[in-house]
N, C-alpha and C positions, 0 to 999 in steps of 0.2 A: 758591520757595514750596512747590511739591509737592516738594523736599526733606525742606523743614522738618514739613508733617505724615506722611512717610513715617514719620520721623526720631520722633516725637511718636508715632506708633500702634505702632511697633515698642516703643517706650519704656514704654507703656502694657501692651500684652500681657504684656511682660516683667515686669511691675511685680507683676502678675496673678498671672502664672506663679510671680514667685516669692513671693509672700502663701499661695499654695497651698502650695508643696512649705513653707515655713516649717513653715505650720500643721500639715500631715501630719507633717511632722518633730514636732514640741512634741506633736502628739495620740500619736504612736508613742515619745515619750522615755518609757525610764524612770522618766526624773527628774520627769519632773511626773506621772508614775502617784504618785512617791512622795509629792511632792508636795500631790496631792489624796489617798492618803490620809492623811497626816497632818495636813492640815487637818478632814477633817471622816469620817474610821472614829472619833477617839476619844468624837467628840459621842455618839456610840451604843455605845458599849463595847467599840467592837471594837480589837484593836492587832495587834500580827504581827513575826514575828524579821524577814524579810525578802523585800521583793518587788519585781517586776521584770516588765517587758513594756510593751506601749503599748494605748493605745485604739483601737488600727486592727486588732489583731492576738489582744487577747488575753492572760493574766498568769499567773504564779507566785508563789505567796505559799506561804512556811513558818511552820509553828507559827503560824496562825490562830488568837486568841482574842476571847473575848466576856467581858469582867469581869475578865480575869486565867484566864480559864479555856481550855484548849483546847479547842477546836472540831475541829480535823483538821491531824495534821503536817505532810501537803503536800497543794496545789491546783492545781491545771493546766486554765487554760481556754481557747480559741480560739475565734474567733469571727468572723462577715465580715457586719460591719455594711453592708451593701449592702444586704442580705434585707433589714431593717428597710422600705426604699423599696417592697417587696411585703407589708407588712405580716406578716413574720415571719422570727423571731430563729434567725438560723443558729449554730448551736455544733458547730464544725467537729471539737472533742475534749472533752471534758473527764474528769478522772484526780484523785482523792478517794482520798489516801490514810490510815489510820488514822483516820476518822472517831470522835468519842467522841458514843454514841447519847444520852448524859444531857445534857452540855451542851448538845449541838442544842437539847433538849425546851425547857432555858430562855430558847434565844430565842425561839423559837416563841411559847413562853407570855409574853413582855415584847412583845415584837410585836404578837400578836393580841388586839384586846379580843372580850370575851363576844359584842357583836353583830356582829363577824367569824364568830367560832365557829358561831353558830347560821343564818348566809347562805351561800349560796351560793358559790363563786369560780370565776369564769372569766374564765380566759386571755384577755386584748382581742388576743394575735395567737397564733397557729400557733407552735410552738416544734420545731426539728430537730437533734438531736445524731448528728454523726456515727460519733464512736466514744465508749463510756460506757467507764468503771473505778471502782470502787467496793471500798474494803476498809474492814471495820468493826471495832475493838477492839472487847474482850469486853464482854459487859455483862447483867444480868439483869431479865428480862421476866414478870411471871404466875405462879415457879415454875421457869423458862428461861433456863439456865445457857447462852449464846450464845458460843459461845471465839472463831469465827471465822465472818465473812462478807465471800464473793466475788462482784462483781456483773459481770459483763463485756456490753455490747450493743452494737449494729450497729446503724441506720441507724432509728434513733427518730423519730418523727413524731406529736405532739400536734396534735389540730387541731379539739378544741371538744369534741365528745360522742365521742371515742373516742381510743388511743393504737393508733400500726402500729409496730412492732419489726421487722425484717427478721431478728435473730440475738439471742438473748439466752443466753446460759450464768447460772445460779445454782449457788453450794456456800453450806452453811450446817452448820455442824459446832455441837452441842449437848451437853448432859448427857442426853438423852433420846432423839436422833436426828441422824443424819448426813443430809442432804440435798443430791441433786446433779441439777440439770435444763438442762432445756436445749430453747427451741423460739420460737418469733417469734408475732407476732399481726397478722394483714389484716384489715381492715374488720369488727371484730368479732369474727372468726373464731379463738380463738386452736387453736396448734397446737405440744403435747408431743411433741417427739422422743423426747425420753425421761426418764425420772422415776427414780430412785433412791433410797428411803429405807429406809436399812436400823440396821443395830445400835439396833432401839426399844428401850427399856428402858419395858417394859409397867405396872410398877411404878412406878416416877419419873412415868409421865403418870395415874397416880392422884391423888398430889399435885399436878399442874401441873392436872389438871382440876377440882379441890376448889378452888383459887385463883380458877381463872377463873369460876367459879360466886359465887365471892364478891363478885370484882369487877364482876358482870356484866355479864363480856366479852361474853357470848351475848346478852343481849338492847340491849347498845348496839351490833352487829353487825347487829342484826334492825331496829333504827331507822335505819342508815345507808342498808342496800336496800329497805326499803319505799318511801320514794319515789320511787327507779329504777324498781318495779313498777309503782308509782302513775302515771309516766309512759309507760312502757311501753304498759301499758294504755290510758293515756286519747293512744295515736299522738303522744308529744312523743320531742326528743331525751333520751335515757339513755345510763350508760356499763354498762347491763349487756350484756356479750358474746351473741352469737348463739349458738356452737356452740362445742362443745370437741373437741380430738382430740388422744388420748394414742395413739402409737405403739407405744412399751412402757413398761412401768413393771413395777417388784419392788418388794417390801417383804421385810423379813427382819425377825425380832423375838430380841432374846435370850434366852436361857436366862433363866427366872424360878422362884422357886420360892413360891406358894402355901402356905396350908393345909391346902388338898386337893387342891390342881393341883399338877403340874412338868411344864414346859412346855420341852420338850425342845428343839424344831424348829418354826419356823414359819416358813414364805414362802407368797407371796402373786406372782404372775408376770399379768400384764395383758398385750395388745397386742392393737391397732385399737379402743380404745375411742373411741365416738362418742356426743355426748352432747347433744341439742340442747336449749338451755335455754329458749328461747321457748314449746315445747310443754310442759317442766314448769311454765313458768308460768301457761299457759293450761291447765293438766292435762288435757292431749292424751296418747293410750296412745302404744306407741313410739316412746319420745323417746329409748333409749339401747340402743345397738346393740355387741355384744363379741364378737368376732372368736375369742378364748381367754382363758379363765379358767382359773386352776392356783391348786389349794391344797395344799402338804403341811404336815400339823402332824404332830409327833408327842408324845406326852406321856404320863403312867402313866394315864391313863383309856383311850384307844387311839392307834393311828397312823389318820391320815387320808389318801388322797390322791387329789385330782378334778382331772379334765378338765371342762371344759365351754366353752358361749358362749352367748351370747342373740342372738337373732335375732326378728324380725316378733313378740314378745310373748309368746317359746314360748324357754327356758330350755331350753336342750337340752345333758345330760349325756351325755359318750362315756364316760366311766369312773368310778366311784366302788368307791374300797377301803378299808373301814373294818373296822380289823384290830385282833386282841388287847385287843379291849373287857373291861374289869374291872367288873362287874356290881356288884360290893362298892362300891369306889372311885366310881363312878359316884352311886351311891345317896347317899354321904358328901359328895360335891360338890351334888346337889342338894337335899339336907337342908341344906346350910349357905347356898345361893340362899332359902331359905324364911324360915329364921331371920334373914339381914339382911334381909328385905323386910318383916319382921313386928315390928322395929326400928327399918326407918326410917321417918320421918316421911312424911305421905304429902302428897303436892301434890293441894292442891280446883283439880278442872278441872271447869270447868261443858260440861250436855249439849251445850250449843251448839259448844262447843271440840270434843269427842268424836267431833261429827258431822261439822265439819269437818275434821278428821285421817283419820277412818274414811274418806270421800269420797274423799279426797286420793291415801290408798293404795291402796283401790281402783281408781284409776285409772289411778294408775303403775305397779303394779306387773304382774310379766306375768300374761299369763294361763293359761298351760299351764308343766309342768314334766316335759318328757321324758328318761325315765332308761335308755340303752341298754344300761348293763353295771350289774350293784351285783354287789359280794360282800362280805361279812362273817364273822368270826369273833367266839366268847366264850370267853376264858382261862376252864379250869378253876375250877369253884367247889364249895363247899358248903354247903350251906341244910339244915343236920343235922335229918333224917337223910339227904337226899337231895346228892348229889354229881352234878354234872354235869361232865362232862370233856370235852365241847367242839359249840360250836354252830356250825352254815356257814350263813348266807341268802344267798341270790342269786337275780338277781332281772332279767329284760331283758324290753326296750320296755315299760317302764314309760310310761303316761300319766295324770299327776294334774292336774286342773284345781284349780285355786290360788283362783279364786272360792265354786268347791261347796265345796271341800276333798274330793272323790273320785276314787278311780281309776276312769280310763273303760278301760283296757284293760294288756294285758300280763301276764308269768307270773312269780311269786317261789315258789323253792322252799328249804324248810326242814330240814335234817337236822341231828338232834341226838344225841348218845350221852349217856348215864347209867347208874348203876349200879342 
């Protein structure tokens, strides 16, 4: 008798055992990935050249469509549905290649009704990807010629009022600008290894910013963060960031040619930028701290080129050279600043606005501006009948308080020749 139920709970376990490995099997086939989705991806429009993988592990589907239309060439996703039992979705890779940004936009918009749009969404769990890939077909935005974007990250973590990145790389190559970054985000905190945007084309984001003003990109931007402030403020969770930190960053601008400007040379060189945005919203004084500031322009009005940094709310310049100033040329650029301003249309800002802006900057902005080196020069001119043939200022420890608007201290000396 104690045979027979030995005989009968062996028989049983095993029975168990293999219900399980079956099901693990059938959940990990293929075949019944293909299966389910060809039963119900085309209820919803979706279809696909070909896919492959299991429900334990994760899939591959090429040429992803929605309507007949492509969505993205290849998809690669992994995943270890375990995490689910801790209430949150492990994606252990996933790889997005050729992405097309317009069709996306139409599911989106067949997906979401109006009263989705205007609520809230959140995440009901935690979501962790451990490696991203993202490349995006061209496409155009605002005026934004997009040829190419590359999205690569490390060790992503959603988890309600905030995203941590351990690694993230960005490129975004444009008609107007190259973009290339690179840096992670903790608890809010994010942090710019480095920043890169160079070959602007100053001209092209005249058009791109005539767009955005039509579109008003600017003030459906300003409706999204206001009620992150609004939280902020009144101690609720928000997703706007605590603090910023750019390591370095350059910009570079192209040759442009104006009117009255040509704009020969222009960069722009940052590093240790810090920038804490709870005190700009609380319009708290130094909120933003810079390590070195570098500008060189050059163009037919003069050459430019500064040292500086900001430190405790005191702008402190090591060098400033502003050389082969053309007095003539100068005069013709801001005669032509006058004449578009007396053209354009003017926006009614009530006192109230005014007082709020004026407030605002006054309080951000520093309050001393120390100038340790200046020198300057004036290309020959004449002002018939008088001919000047060359002016030098210079000028050290300069101290301008930026509230008066006066110098409390320091020496500039003037020397000029004429005829």
């Amino acid at each position: 008798m104690k045979r027979v139920f030995k005989w009968m709970r062996y028989t049983f376990f095993t029975l168990i055992l293999f219900t399980i490995i079956t099901a693990l099997f059938l959940l990990n086939s293929t075949k019944t990935i293909q299966w389910a989705a060809d039963t119900y991806a085309p209820e919803y429009g979706f279809g696909y050249k070909q896919i492959s993988g299991g429900l334990l592990t994760g899939l591959e589907v090429k040429a992803l469509t929605f309507k007949n239309e492509l969505l993205v060439d290849t998809l690669n996703l992994g995943w270890n549905p375990a995490s689910l039992l801790y209430n949150k979705l492990s994606i252990t890779h996933l790889e997005a290649n050729g992405l097309n940004v317009e069709n996306i936009k139409k599911v989106v918009e067949a997906f979401t009704t109006e009263e989705e749009t205007d609520s809230e969404f959140v995440m009901p769990v935690s979501v962790g990807v451990g490696q991203l890939t993202l490349t995006v077909k061209p496409f155009e935005e605002s005026g934004i010629e997009v040829r190419d974007i590359t999205l690569d990250g490390e060790g992503i973590f959603y988890y309600g009022e905030g995203v941590n990145i351990d690694d993230l790389s960005l490129s975004i190559d444009t008609n107007v600008t190259n973009i290339e970054l690179s840096g992670g985000i903790d608890e809010k905190h994010i942090r710019i290894k480095k920043l890169s945007i160079v070959d602007v084309d100053t001209i092209a984001f005249q058009d791109v910013i005539e767009k955005m003003i039509a579109l008003n990109i600017v003030e459906e931007i300003v409706e999204e963060v206001e009620p992150e402030v609004a939280q902020y403020k009144a101690g609720e969770e928000n997703f706007i960031p605590k603090h910023v930190r750019i390591d370095s960053a350059v910009l570079k601008v192209k040759y442009a040619d104006y009117s009255q400007v040509k704009l020969k040379q222009g960069e722009v060189r940052v590093s240790s930028l810090d920038v804490d945005i709870y005190r700009i919203i609380d319009l708290k004084p130094n909120a933003v701290q810079v390590d070195s500031f570098t500008v060189l322009l050059d163009s037919n009005l003069s050459k430019l080129s500064m040292h500086s940094r900001l430190e405790n709310e005191t702008v402190t310049v090591e060098s400033l050279s502003l050389r082969d100033i053309d007095t003539i040329a100068f005069m013709k650029f801001l005669g032509s600043l006058e004449n578009n301003q007396t053209t354009t249309t003017e926006t009614k800002v009530t006192q109230e606005n005014k007082t709020i802006a004026n407030n605002t900057a006054s309080t951000l902005l520093p309050k001393y501006l120390y100038v340790k080196h200046m020198d300057s020069s004036v290309k020959s001119v004449t002002y018939d009948p008088l001919v000047v043939k060359s002016v030098e200022v210079n000028a050290t420890d300069v101290k301008f308080n930026i509230g008066t608007l006066t110098a409390e201290s320091g020496e500039v000396d003037v020397a000029s020749v004429t005829n």
